[in-house]
N, C-alpha and C positions, 0 to 999 in steps of 0.2 A: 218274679217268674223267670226261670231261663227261656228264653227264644231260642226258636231254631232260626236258623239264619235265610232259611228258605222262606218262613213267617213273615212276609214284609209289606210294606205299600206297595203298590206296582204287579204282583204274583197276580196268578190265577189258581183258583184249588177250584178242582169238580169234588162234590158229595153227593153218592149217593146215598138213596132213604132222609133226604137233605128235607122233609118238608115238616118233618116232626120229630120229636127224643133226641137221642147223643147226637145225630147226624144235623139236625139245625142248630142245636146248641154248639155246636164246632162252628157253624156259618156265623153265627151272631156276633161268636171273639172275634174271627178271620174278617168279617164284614170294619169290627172294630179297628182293627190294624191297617185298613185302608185298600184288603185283597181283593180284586173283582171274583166272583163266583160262578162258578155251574150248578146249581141245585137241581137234580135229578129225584125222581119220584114217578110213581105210575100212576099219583091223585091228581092231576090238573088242577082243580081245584083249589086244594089243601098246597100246593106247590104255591101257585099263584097269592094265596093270602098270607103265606111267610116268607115270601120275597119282599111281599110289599112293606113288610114292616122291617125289613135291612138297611132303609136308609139311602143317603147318597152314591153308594158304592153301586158300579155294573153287577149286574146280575144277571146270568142268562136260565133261563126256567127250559125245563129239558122235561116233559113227561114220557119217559121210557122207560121200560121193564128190562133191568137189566139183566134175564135171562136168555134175550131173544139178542145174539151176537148180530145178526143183519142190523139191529135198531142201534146198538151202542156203536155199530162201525159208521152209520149213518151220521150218529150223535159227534162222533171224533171227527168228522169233516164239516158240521155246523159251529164246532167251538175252536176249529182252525179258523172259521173265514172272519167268525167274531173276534177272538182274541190271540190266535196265531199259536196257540199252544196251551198245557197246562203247567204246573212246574209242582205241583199239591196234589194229589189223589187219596180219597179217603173212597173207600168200599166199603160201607156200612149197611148197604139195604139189607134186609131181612126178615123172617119171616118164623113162625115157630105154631106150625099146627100140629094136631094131638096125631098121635104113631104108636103103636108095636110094633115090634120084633115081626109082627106075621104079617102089617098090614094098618092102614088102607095105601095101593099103590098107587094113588094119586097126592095122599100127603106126602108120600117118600119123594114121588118126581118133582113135585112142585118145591119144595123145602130144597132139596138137594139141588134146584135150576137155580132157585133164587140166593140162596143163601152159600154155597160155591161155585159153582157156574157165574154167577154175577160177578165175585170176585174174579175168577180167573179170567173174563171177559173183560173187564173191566183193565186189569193187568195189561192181559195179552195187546190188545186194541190201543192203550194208551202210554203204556214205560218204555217203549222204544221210540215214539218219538219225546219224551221226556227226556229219554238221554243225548240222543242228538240235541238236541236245544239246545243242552249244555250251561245250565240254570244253576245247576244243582237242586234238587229237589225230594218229594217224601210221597211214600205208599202208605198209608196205614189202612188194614184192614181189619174189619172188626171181627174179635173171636170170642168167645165164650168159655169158663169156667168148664160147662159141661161138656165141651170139646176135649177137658184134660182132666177132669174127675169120671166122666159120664156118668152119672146117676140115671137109678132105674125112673121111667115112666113115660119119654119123648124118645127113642134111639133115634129119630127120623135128624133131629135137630142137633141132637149129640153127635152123629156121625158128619153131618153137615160140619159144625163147627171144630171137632176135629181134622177134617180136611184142609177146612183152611190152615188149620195150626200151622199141618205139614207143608201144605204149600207158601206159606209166607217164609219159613224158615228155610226151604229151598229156593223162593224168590232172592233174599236177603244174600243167600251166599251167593249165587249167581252172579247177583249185583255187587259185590262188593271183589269177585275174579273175574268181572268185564273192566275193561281199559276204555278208559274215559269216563265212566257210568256213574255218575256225580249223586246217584240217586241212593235214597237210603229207605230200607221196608220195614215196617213195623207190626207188632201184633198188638191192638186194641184186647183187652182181657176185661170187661166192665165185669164190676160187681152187682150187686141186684140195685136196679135204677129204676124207677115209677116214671112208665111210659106207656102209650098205646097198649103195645104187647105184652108186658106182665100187669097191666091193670088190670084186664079181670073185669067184675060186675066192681071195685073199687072206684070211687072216686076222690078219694084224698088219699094221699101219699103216706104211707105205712112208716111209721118210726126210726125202719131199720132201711130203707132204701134212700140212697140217693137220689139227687134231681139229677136230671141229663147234663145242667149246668155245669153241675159239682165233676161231671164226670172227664167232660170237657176241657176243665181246666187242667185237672190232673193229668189229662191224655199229653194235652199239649205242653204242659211244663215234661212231664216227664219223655217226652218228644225231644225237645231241649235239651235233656242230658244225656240224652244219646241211648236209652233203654230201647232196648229191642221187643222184651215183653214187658207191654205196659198191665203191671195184674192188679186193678185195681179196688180200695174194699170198699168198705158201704161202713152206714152206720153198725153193723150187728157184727161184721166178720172182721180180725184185722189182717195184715199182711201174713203176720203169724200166723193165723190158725188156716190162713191156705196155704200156706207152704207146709204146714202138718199135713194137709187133706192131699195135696198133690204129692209130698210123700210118701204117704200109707197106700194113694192108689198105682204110683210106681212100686210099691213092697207085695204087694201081689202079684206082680211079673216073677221078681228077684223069690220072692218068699215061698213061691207056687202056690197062693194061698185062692182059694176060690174067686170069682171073676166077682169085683163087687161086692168084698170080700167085706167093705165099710156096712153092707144092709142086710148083710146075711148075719141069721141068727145065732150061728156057732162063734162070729167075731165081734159084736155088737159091742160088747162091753170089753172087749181089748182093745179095739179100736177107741171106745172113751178115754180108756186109761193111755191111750197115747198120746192124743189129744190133751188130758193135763198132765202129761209128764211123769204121771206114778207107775 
């Protein structure tokens, strides 16, 4: 695996949604390479009994909701006085409750606080003193497929993780026209991965998903070579066939072709034959 060089013994990486799925399974490597940890979550609990299984590494257990900006500014002056900074930032919490287009406006607020609000909190709160450190160090925040295809059935979540999209790739250029800013942002793109959230009434892992594990590794190798969008597939889809799918839903901008033009009925079966190539 290529390392990022910010990957080391001695770092500290905060995650959050750190106590279960992609965001402990990043803890688990990072704990392996000898990094002290912030695990953040809003379970107390469920935080507490996946730290305890990290091993000898520091760890510090953060139960906070990272939509509530008072609590994460609170959080950034408890993990100064414990470890004097961070030099890792993963924004992973998240959330994915059912929406329409019309409604309910509680799913929208709460989806849209946690799922970018948390990021940009997250951000805002913590990459400035990242950069003064002077570490060199990594942002990754996690995005979604359906932030860059949006499929009909959740908009609440699809516009959520289209935000981020925007905002990381505005983070990233920022960062990279600041002087000194040793820091480097990434966008998490996971493929369908068997966790809390797409489990469902499931209890064993579906053929065509990934483990958090598997997801992880990926994230972080592809971290190492310097990928800005980490887009990554699963057992069922491969690289190929989303950059087909992310194509055809940018050809609807270019092509004027109906909003979601891949599940509307007039395109269903041109959009197949794009898809194999005929």
């Amino acid at each position: 695996m290529i390392q990022h060089p910010a990957l080391r013994s001695g770092n500290v990486a905060l995650i959050t949604g750190g106590a279960t799925g992609i965001g402990f399974a990043i803890a688990h490597r990072l704990a392996a390479l000898g990094m002290d940890l912030v695990l953040v979550d809003k379970r107390a609990e469920a935080l507490a009994a996946s730290a305890a299984t990290l091993g000898a590494v520091s760890v510090m257990e953060a139960a906070v909701d990272v939509a509530d900006r008072n609590a994460v500014e609170a959080m950034q002056n408890a993990v100064n006085e414990r470890f004097g900074g961070i030099d890792v930032l993963i924004n992973n919490a998240g959330i994915g409750r059912a929406s329409t287009a019309l409604g309910p406006v509680d799913a929208w607020q709460s989806t849209l606080d946690v799922n970018l609000w948390g990021i940009i909190n997250g951000c805002q709160v913590f990459v400035p003193d990242m950069i003064k450190r002077g570490n060199g160090g990594i942002v990754i925040n996690t995005g979604s497929k359906q932030g860059i295809t949006t499929p009909p059935g959740n908009p609440a979540y699809n516009v959520s993780k289209a935000a981020v999209k925007a905002y990381t790739e505005a983070l990233e250029h920022e960062l990279r026209n600041t002087d000194g800013a040793r820091i480097t942002a990434h966008l998490l793109i996971p493929g369908f991965v068997f966790t809390e959230m797409t489990a469902g009434d499931r209890t064993e892992r579906p053929a065509a998903a990934w483990t958090p594990d598997e997801t992880a590794a990926f994230a972080l190798e592809r971290v190492g070579a310097g990928d800005f969008y980490i887009l990554c597939p699963d057992n069922d889809v491969s690289r190929q066939m989303d950059e087909k799918r992310i194509a055809w839903a940018a050809g609807d901008i270019i092509e004027n072709r109906p909003p979601l033009s891949r599940w509307h009925p007039d395109w269903t079966e041109r959009f197949k034959a794009f898809l194999s190539g005929t």
